[in-house]
C-alpha positions in Angstrom: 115.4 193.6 94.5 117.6 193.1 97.8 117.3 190.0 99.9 118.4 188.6 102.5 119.4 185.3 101.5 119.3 182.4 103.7 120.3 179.6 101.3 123.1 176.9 102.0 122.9 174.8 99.0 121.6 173.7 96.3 119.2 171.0 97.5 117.0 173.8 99.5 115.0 174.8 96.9 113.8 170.7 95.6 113.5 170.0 99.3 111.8 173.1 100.4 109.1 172.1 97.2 108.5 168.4 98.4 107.8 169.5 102.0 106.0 172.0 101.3 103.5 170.1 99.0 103.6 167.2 101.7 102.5 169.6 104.4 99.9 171.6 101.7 98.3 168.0 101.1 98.2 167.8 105.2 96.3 171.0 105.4 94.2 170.3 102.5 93.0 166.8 104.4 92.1 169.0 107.5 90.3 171.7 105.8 88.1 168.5 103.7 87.8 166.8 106.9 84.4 167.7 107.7 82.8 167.4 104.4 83.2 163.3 103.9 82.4 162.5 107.3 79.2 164.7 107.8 76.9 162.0 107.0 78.3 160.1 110.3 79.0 163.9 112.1 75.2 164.6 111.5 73.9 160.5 112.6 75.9 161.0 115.9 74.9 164.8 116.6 71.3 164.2 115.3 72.2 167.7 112.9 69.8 168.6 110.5 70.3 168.7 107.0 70.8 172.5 107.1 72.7 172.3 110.1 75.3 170.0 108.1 75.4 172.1 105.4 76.5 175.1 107.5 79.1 173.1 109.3 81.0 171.9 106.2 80.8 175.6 104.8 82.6 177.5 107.6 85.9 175.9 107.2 85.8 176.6 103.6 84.4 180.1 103.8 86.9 180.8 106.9 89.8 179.2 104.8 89.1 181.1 102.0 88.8 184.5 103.3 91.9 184.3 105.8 94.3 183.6 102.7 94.8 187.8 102.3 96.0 188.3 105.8 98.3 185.6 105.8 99.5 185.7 102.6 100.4 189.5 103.3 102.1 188.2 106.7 103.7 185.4 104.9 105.4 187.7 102.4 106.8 190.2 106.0 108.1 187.3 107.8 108.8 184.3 105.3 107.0 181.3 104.7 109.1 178.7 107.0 108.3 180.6 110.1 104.1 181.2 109.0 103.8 177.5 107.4 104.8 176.2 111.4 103.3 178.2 113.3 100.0 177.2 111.1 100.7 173.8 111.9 100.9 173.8 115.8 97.8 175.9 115.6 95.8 173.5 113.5 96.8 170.7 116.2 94.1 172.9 119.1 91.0 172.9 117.0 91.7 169.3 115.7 91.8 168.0 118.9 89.1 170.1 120.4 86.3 169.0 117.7 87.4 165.3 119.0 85.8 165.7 122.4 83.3 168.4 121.0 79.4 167.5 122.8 77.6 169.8 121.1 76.7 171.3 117.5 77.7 174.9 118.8 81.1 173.4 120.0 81.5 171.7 116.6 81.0 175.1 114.9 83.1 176.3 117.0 86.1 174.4 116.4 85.3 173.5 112.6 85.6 177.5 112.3 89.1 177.3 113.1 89.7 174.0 110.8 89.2 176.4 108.2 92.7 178.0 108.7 94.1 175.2 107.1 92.6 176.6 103.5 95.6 179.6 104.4 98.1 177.2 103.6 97.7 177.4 99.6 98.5 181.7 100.1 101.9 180.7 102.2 103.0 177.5 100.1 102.9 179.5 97.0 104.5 182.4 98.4 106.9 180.6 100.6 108.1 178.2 97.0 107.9 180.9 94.5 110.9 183.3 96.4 113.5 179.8 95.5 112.7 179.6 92.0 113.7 182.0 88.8 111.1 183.3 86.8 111.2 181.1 84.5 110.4 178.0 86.3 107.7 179.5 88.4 104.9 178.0 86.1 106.0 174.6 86.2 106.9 174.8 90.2 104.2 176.5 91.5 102.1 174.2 89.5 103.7 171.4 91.5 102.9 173.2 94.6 99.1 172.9 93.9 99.5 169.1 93.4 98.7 170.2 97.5 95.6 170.2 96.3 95.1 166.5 96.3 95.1 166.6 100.2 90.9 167.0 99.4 90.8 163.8 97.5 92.8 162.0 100.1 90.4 163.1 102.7 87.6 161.6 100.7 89.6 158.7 100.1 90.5 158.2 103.9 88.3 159.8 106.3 85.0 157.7 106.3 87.1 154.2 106.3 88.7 155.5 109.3 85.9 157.1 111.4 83.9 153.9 110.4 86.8 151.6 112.2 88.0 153.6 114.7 85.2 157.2 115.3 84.9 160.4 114.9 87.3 161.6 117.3 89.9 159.2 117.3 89.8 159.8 113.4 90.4 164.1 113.5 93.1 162.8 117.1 95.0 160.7 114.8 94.5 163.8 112.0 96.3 166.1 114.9 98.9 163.7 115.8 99.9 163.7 112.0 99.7 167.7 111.8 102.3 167.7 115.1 105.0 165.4 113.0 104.0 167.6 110.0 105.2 171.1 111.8 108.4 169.2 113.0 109.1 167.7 109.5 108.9 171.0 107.7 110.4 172.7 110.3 113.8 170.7 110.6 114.3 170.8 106.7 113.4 173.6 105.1 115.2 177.1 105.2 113.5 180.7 105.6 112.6 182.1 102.0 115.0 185.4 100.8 112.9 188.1 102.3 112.5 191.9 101.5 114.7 194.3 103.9 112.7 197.1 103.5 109.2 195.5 105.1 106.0 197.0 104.5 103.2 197.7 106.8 100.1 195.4 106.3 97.6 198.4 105.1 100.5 199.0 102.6 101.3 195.5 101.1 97.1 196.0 100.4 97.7 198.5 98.1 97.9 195.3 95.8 94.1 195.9 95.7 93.8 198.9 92.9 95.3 197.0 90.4 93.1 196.0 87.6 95.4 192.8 86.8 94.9 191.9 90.5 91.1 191.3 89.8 91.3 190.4 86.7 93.7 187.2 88.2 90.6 186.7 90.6 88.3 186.8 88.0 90.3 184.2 86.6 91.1 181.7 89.2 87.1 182.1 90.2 86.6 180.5 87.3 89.1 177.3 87.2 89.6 177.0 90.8 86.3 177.8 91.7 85.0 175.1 89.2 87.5 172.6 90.7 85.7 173.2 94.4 82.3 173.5 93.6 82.8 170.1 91.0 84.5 168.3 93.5 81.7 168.8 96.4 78.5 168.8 94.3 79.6 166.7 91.8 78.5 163.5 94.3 74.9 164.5 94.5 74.7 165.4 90.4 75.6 161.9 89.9 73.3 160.7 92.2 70.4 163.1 91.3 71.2 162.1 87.7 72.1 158.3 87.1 71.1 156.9 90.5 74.6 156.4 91.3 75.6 154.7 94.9 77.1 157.2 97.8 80.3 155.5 96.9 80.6 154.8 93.3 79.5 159.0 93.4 81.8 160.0 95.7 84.7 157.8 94.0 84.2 159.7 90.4 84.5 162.5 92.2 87.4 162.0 93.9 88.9 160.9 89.9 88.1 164.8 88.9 89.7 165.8 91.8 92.9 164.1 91.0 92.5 165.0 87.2 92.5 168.5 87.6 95.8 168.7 90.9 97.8 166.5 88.2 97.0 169.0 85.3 97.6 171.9 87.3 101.7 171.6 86.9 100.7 171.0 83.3 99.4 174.3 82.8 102.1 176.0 84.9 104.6 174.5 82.3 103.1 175.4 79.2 103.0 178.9 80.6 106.2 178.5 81.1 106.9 177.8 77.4 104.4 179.6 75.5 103.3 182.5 77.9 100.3 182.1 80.4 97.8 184.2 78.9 98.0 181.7 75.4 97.6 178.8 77.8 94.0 180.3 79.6 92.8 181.1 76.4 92.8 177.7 75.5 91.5 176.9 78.7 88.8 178.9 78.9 87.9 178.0 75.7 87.8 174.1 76.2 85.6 174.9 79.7 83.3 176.9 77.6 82.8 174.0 75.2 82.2 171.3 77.9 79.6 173.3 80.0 77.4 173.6 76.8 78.1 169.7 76.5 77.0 169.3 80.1 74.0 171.7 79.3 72.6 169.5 76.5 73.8 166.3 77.7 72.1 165.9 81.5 70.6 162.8 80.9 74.0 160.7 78.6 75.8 159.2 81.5 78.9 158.9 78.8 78.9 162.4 77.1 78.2 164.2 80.8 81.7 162.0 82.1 83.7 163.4 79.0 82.3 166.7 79.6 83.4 166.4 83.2 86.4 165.1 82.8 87.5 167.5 80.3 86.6 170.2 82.4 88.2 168.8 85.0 92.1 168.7 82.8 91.5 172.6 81.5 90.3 173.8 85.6 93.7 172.2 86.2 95.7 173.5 83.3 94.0 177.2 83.8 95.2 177.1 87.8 98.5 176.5 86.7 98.5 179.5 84.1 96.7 181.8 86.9 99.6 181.6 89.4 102.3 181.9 86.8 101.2 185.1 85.9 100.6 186.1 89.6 104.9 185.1 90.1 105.5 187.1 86.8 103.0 190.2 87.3 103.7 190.8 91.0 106.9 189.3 92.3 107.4 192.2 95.3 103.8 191.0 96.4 102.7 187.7 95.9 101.5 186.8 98.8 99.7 189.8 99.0 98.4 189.0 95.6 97.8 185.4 96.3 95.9 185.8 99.3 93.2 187.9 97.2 93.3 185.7 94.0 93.4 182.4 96.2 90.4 184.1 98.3 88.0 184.5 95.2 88.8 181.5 93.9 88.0 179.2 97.3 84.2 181.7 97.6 84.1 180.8 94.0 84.0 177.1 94.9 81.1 177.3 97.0 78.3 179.9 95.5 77.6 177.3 92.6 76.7 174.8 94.5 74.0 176.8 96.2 73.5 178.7 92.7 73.0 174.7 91.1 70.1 174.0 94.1 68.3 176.6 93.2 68.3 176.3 89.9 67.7 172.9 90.1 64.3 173.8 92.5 63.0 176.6 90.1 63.6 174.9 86.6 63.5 171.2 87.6 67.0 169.8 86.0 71.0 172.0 86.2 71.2 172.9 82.5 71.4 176.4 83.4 73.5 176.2 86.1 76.5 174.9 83.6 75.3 177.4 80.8 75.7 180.1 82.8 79.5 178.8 83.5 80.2 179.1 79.8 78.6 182.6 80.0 81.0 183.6 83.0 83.9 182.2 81.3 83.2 183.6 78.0 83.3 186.9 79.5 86.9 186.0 81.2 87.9 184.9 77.8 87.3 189.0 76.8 89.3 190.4 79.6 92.4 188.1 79.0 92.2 188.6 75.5 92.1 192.1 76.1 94.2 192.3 79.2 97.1 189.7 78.1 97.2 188.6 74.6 97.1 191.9 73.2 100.2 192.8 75.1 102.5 189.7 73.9 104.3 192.1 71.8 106.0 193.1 75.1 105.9 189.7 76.3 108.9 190.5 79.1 107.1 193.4 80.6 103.4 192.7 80.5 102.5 195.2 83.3 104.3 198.7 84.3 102.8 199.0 87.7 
C-alpha cells in the first residue's frame, strides 16, 4: 500500500492513542448525557414517560447510524482533521440544549448530541493507520477503553445538574469539548493516508462482503449486549431485587467498566492466539451466562455472576471483533467500521424494547436472555464456519 506519511517521531503513535481515547471518553460522556439526567430533564419539562424514552433514544440511534458516513470520510481525509472538526461541532448542540424551552427544541438539539456516537468509527480508524498488524488487537482494544466515557457520564452527570442544573451542566460539558478539540488538535499528527482516494459510493462497496456482515453479526452481539446491559440493566435490578435508583444505577455503571477494561484484553489475546479462537470462547461463555440469567431471575447472587461474566466475555469479544476488522480490511476500515460499529450501537437498543415486551406478555425476562444464547449460538456457527475453519491459512484469512 502507498502512503503518505506524515510521521516525525516515534512518540506519535503512543500520543496519538492517549488523546484519542481521552477525546473518545469526551464524546462518549456527550452522547450518555441525556440518559442519566432524564429523570430531572423530564421533572423540569413535565415530559412523559414515552416522551423521555424517545429523547434518550435519538442520540443513540443518530450516533449509531452516522458511524458509516463518517467512518468512510474518516478513511478519505484522516482522522486528525474529522476527530476536530467533530469536536467544534459537538460544542453548537451542547450549548443549544442548555437554553432549550421546549420538548421539540430538546429533540432537536439531542438529535445532533448523537454525533458524538461517530467518534468510535474515526478513533479506531484514525489509531489503527499508526500501528503494525500485529499490535492492532491489543491497541484498538485500548481505543475502546473510550467506551468508559458512558460510565463517567453516569458517574458525573446527575451530581452536577443536582448542584449546579441542567444547563450549566451540558455548558460546562461544551466548555470541556472546546479544550478537547484544541488538545487533540495541537498533539496529534494526520494518519498516513491512501493517495489514490476513492469516491464515497465506492469505499461502500465494503457492503458485499459476507465477512463484513458477518463482523456485524458479531459485534451485534458483544457490543450490542454491552449497550442494552448498561441502560436496562438499572430497571432489571430494580424490577427484580427492589434495588434503590442509585445502588441500580451504581452496579450498572461496575458492568460498564468490566466490560471497556476487558475489551484490550480480548484485542490482545487475538493478537496471540488469532481472533476467531478468542470469540469462540466468548460466545461460548455469553451463551452459558444467558441460560444462568434465564433460570436464575429471582438469586440476586447467581444473576450478579451471570452478569458480570457476561459483562468480561462482551468485553473480550469487542476486542476480537475489531482485530479482525484491522486484519480483514486494512484498505477500508473505516468503511468497515462504520457498518460493523452501526449494527452493533442498533444492537444496543432493540433488547431493551424486546425485554419490555417480553416482560408485559410473559410476566418475568427469562426469554429475553434465552433468546440471547439462541442469537449467539447461531454466531458461534458462522465464526466456526467462517474463521476457524480457515486457521490453516491463518496469514491470509480472506482473498477479497
Amino acid at each position: 500500500m502507498n502512503v503518505k506519511k506524515d510521521l516525525s517521531d516515534h512518540e506519535t503513535p503512543r500520543t496519538t492513542l492517549i488523546v484519542t481515547v481521552f477525546a473518545m471518553i469526551v464524546t462518549f460522556v456527550l452522547w450518555a448525557s441525556l440518559a442519566p439526567m432524564a429523570y430531572e430533564i423530564g421533572r423540569v419539562y413535565r415530559l412523559s414517560v414515552t416522551e423521555k424514552s424517545i429523547l434518550v433514544a435519538i442520540p443513540v440511534l443518530l450516533g449509531s447510524l452516522m458511524r458509516i458516513p463518517v467512518g468512510v470520510i474518516t478513511d478519505l481525509y484522516g482522522g486528525r482533521k474529522v476527530f476536530t472538526l467533530l469536536l467544534l461541532f459537538l460544542i453548537i448542540p451542547t450549548v443549544g440544549i442548555g437554553l432549550a424551552q421546549s420538548f421539540t427544541m430538546l429533540l432537536f438539539w439531542a438529535f445532533l448530541i448523537g454525533m458524538a456516537g461517530t467518534s468510535f468509527a474515526i478513533a479506531i480508524t484514525y489509531v489503527s493507520k499508526f500501528y503494525s498488524q500485529e499490535k492492532q488487537g491489543l491497541i484498538l482494544g485500548i481505543v475502546g477503553i473510550g467506551n468508559a466515557g458512558t460510565a463517567v457520564s453516569n458517574f458525573t452527570l446527575p451530581t452536577v445538574a443536582n448542584h449546579f442544573g441542567i444547563s450549566i451542566t451540558f455548558w460546562l460539558m461544551s466548555t470541556v469539548t472546546g479544550i478537547t478539540a484544541i488538545l487533540f488538535w495541537t498533539n496529534t499528527k494526520e494518519m498516513p493516508l491512501l493517495q489514490q482516494k476513492k469516491f464515497i459510493l465506492q469505499s461502500f462497496s465494503v457492503m458485499k462482503y459476507k465477512d463484513t456482515w458477518a463482523l456485524s453479526n458479531f459485534y451485534f452481539v458483544t457490543f450490542g449486549s454491552f449497550v442494552a446491559f448498561g441502560v436496562y440493566l438499572p430497571s432489571l435490578l430494580q424490577d427484580l431485587f427492589h434495588l434503590s435508583t442509585v445502588d441500580a444505577g451504581l452496579r450498572a455503571a461496575g458492568f460498564i467498566i468490566l466490560a471497556t477494561a476487558a475489551r484490550p484484553l480480548g484485542g490482545y489475546f487475538s493478537d496471540r492466539y488469532h481472533a476467531g479462537k478468542v470469540l469462540h470462547i466468548a460466545f461460548l461463555m455469553i451463551i452459558f451466562s444467558s441460560i444462568l440469567l434465564t433460570f436464575c431471575t429471582k438469586n440476586f447472587i447467581l444473576f450478579s455472576i451471570g452478569s458480570l461474566t457476561i459483562a468480561l466475555f462482551v468485553g473480550i469479544g469487542n476486542g476480537a471483533v475489531f482485530k479482525l476488522v484491522a486484519q480483514l480490511f486494512p484498505n477500508d476500515t473505516g468503511a468497515v467500521t462504520g457498518i460493523v460499529g452501526a449494527v452493533g450501537g442498533i444492537g444496543g437498543f432493540f433488547p431493551p424494547i424486546l425485554m419490555g415486551m417480553i416482560k408485559e406478555m410473559t410476566g418475568n425476562y427469562s426469554l429475553g436472555f434465552l433468546l440471547l444464547a439462541i442469537y449467539t449460538l447461531v454466531n458461534v456457527a458462522i465464526n466456526h464456519r467462517q474463521y476457524l475453519m480457515k486457521l490453516s491459512n491463518q496469514n491470509n484469512i480472506l482473498d477479497y
